[in-house]
N, CA, C and O of each residue as an XYZ file, in Angstrom:
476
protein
N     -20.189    -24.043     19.710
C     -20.397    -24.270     18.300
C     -20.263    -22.932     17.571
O     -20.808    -21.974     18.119
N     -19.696    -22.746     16.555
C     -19.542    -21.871     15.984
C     -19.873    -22.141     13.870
O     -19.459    -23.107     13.228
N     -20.698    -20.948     13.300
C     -20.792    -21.268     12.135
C     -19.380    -20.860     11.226
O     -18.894    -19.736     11.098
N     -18.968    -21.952     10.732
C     -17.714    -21.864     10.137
C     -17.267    -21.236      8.964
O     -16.193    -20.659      8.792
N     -18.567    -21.469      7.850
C     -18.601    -20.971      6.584
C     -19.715    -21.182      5.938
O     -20.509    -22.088      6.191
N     -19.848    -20.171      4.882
C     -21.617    -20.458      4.102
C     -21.100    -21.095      3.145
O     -19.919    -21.383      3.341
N     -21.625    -21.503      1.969
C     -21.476    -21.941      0.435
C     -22.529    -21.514     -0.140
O     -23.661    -21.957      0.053
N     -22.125    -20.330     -1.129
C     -23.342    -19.936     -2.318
C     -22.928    -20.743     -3.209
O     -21.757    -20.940     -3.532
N     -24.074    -21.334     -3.721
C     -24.073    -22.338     -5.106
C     -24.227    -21.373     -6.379
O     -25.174    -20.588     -6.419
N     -23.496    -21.425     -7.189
C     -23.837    -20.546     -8.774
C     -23.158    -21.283     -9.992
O     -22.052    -21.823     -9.978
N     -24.058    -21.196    -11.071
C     -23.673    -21.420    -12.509
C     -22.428    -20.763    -12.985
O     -21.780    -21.184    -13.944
N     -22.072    -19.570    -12.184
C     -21.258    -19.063    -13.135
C     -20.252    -18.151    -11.972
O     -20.148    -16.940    -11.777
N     -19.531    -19.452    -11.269
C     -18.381    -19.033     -9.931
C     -17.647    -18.314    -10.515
O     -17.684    -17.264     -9.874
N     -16.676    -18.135    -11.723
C     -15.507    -17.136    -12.306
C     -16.061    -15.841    -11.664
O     -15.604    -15.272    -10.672
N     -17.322    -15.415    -12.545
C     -18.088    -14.532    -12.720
C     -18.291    -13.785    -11.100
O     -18.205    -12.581    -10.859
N     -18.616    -15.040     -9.990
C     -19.354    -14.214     -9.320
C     -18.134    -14.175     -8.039
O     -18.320    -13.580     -6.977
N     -17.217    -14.726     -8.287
C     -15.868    -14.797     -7.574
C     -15.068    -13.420     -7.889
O     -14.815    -12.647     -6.965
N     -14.728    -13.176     -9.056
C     -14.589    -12.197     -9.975
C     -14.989    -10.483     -9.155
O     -14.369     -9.447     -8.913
N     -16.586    -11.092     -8.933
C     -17.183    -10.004     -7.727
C     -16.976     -9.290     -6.742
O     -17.051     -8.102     -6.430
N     -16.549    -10.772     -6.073
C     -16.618    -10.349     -4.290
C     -15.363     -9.873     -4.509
O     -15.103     -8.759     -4.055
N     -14.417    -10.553     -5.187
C     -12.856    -10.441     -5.454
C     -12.714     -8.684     -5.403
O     -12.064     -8.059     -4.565
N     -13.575     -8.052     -6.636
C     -13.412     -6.261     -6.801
C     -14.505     -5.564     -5.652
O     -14.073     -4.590     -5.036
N     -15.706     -5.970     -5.393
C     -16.394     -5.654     -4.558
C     -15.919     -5.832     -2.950
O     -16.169     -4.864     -2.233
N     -15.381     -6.767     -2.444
C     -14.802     -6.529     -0.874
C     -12.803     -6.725     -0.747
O     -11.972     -6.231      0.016
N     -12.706     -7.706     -1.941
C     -10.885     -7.617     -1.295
C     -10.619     -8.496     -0.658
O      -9.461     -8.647     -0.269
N     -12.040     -9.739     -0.211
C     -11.510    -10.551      0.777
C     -10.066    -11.094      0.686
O      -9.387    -10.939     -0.329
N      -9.530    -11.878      2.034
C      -8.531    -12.373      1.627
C      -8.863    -14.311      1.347
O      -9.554    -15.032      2.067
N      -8.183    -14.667      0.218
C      -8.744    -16.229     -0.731
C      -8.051    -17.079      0.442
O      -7.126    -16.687      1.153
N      -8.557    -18.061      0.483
C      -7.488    -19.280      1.177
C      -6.722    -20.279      0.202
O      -6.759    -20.012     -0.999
N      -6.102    -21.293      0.581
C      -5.909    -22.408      0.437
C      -7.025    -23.654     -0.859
O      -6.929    -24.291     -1.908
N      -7.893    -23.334      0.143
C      -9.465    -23.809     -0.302
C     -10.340    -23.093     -1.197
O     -11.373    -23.599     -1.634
N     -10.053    -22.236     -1.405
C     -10.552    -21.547     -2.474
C     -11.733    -20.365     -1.778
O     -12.419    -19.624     -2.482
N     -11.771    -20.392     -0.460
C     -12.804    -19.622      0.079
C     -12.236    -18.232      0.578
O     -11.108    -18.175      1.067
N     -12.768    -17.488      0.490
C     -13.194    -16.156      0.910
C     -13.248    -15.914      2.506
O     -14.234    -16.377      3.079
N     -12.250    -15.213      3.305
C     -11.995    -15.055      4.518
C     -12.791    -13.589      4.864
O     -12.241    -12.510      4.642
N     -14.142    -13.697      5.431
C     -14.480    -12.790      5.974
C     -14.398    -12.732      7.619
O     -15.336    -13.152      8.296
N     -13.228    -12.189      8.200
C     -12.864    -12.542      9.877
C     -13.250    -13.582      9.684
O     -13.573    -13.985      8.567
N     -13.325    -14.548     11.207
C     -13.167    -16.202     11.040
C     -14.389    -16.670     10.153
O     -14.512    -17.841     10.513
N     -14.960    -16.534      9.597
C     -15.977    -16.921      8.550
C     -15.334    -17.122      7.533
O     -14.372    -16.438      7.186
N     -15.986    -18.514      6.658
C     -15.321    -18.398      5.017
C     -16.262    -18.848      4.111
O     -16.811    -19.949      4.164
N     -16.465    -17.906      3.197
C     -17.689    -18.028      2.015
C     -17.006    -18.539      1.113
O     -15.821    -18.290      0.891
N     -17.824    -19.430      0.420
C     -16.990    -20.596     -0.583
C     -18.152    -20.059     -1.704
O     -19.284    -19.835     -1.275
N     -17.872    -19.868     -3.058
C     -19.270    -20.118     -3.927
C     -18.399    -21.124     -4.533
O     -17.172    -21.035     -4.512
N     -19.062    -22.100     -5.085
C     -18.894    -23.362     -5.523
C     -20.369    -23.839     -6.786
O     -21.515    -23.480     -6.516
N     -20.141    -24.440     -7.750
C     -20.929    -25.308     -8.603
C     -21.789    -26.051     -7.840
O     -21.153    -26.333     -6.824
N     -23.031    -26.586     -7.761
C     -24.023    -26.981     -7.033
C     -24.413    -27.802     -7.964
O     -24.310    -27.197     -9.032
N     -24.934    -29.201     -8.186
C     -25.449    -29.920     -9.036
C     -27.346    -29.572     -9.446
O     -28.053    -29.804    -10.427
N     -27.578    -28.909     -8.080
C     -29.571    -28.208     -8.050
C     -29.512    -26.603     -8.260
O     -30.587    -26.015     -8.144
N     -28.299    -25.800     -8.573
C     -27.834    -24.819     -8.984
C     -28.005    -24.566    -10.406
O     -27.371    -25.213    -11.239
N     -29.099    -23.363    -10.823
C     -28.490    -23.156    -12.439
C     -29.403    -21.383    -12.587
O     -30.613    -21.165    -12.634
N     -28.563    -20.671    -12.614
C     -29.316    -19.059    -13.133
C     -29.293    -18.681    -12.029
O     -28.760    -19.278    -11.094
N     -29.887    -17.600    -11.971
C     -29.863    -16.111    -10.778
C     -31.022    -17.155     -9.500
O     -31.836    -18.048     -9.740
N     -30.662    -16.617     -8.383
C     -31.314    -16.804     -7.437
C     -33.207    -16.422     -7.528
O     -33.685    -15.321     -7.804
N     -33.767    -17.340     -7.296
C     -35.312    -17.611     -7.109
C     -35.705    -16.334     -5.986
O     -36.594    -15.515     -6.217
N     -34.771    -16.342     -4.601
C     -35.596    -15.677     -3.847
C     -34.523    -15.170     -3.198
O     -34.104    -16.048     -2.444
N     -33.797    -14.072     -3.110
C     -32.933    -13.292     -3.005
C     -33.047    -12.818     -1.285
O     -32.250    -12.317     -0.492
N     -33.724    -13.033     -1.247
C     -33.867    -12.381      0.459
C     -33.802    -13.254      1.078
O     -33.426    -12.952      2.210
N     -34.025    -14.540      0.914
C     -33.787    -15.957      1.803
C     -32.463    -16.066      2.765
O     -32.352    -16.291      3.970
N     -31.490    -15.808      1.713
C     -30.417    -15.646      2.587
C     -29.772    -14.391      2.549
O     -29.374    -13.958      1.468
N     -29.641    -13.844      3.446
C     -28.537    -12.381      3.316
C     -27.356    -12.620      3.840
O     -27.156    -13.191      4.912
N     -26.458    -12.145      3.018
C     -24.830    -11.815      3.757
C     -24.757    -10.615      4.474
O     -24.761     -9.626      3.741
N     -24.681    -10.349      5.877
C     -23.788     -9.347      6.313
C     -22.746     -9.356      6.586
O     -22.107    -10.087      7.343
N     -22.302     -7.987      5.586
C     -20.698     -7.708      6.120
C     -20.909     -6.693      7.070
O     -21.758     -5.856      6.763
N     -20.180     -6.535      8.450
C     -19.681     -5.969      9.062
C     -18.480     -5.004      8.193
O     -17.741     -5.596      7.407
N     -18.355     -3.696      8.359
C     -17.347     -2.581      8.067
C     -17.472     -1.699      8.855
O     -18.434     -1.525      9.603
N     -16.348     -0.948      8.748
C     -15.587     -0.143      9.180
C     -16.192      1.285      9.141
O     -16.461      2.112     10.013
N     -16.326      1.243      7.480
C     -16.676      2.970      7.063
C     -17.638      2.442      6.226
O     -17.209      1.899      5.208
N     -18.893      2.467      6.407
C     -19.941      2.278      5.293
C     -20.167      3.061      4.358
O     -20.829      2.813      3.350
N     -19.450      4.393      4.728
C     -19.680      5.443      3.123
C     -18.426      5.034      2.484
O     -18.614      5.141      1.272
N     -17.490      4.706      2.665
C     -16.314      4.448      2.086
C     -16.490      3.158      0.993
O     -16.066      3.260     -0.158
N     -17.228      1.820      1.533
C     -17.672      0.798      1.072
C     -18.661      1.596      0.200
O     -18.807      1.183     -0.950
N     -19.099      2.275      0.442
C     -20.481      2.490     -0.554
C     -19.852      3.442     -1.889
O     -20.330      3.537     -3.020
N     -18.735      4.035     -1.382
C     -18.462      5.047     -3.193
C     -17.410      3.815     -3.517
O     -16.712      4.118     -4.484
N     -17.165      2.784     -3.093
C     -16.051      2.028     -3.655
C     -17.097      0.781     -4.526
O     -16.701     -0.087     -5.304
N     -18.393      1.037     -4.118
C     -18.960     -0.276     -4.535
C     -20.196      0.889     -5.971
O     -20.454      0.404     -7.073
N     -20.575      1.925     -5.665
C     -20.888      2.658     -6.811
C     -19.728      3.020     -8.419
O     -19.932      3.510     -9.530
N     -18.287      2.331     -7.547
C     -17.957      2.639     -8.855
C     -17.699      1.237     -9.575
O     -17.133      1.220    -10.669
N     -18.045      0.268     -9.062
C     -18.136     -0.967     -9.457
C     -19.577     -0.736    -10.478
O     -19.593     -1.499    -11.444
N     -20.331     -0.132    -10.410
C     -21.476     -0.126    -11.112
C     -22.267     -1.339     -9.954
O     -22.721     -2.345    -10.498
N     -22.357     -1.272     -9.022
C     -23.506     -2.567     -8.008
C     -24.720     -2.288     -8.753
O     -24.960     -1.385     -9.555
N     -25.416     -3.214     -8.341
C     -27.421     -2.646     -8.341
C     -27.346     -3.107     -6.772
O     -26.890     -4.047     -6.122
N     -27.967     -2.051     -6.577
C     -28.336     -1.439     -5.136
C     -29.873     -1.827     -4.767
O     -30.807     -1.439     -5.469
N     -30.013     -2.451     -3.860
C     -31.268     -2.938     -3.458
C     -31.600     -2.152     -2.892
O     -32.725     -1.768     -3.212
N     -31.034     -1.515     -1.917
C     -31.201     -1.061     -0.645
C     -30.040      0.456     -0.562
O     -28.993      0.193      0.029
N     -30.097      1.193     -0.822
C     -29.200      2.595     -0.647
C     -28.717      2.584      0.620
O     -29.540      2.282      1.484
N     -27.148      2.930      1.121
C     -27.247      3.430      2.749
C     -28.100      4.270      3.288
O     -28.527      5.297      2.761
N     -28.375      3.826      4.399
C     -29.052      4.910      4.910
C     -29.119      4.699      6.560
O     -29.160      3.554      7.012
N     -29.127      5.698      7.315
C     -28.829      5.522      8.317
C     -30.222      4.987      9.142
O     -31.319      5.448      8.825
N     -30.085      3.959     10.244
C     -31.378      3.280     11.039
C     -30.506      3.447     12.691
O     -29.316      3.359     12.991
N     -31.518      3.670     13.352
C     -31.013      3.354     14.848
C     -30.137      2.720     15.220
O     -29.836      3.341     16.240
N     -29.245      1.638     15.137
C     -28.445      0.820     15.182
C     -26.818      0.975     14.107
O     -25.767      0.352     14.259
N     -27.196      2.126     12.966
C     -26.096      2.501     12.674
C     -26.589      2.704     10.495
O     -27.567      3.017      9.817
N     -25.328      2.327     10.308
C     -25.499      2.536      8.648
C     -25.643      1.215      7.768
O     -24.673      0.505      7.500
N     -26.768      0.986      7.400
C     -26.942      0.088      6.444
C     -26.903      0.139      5.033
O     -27.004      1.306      4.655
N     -26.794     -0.683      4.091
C     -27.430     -0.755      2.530
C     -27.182     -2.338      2.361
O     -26.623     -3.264      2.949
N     -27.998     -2.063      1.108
C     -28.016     -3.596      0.524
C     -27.793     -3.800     -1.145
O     -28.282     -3.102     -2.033
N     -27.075     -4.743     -1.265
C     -26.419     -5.079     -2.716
C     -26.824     -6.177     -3.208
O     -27.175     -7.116     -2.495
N     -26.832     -6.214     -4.737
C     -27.396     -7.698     -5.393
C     -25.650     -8.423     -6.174
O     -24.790     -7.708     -6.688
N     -25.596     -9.426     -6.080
C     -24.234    -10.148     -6.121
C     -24.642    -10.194     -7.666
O     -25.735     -9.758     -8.027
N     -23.722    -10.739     -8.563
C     -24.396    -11.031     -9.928
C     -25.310    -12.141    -10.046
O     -25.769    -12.279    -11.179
N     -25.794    -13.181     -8.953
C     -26.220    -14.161     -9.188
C     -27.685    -13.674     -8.206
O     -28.598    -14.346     -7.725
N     -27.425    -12.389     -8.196
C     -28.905    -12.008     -7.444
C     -28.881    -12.403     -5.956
O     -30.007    -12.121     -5.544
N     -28.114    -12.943     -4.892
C     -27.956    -13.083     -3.159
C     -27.483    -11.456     -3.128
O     -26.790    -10.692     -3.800
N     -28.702    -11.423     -1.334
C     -28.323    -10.048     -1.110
C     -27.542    -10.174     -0.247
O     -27.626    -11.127      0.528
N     -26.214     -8.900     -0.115
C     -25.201     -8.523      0.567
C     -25.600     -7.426      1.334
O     -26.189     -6.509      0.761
N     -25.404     -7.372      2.398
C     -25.533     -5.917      3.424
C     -24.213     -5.449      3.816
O     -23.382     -6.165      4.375
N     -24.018     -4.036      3.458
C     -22.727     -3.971      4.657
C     -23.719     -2.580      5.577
O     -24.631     -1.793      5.326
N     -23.035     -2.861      6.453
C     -23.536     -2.166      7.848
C     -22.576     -2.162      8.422
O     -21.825     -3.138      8.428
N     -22.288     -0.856      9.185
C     -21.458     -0.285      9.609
C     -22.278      0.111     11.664
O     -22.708      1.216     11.995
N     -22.249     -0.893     12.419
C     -22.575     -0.619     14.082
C     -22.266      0.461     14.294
O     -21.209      1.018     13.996
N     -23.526      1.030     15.050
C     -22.905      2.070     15.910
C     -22.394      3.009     15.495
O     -21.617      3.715     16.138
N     -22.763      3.198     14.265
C     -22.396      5.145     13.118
C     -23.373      5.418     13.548
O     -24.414      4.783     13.716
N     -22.968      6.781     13.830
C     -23.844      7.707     14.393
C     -24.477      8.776     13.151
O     -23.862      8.969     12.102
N     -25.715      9.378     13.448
C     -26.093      9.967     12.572
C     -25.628     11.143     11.935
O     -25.666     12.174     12.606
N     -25.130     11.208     10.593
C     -24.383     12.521      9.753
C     -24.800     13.388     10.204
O     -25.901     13.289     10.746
N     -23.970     14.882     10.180
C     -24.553     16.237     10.332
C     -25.467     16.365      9.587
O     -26.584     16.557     10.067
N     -25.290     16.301      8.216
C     -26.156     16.821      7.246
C     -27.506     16.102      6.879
O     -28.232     16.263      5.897
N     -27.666     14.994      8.303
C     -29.219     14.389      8.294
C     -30.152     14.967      9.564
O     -29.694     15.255     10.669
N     -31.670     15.081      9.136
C     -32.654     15.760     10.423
C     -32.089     14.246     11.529
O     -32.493     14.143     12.687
């Protein structure tokens, strides 16, 4: 069994499509979803959907990348709000991002090793 794809529900898909569109680059399908490796995030209109997310931490997206500082000055010049700053943890480079509809995004980068210029 494998999970195939999420669906974020939002009031305002242009908007938050618009997002991921300048914020990651995914590549779109057919279907209108968002190809993250075999995963595909759909945001779609929800009929129990309306305004920013209630509880933002419920669900998190991780993206897997490559270069997490690279993602991170490409997503500071987007103007993000930053939940979470990179920062490096045992397991490698994390941060965390708020989507416009308020779901948090992680990208984390495995297995980066710690910068020179950190104790």
């Amino acid at each position: 069994m494998n999970l195939g794809s999420v669906m974020l529900g939002s009031s305002e898909v242009a908007t938050m499509k618009d997002w991921y569109r300048a914020a990651f680059a995914p590549k779109e399908n057919e279907m209108g979803a968002f190809e993250f490796g075999a995963g595909q995030l759909f945001i779609e209109e929800h009929s129990e959907v309306a305004g920013p997310t209630a509880e933002p931490a419920r669900v998190i997206l991780n993206l897997d990348v490559e270069d997490c500082r690279s993602v991170e000055a490409h997503l500071r010049t987007l103007g993000v709000s930053w939940v979470r700053e990179v920062e490096q943890m045992p397991f490698g480079l994390i941060g965390t991002v708020a989507d416009p509809d308020g779901n948090y995004v992680q990208i984390i980068q495995w297995g980066a090793q710690p910068e020179a210029h950190k104790d």
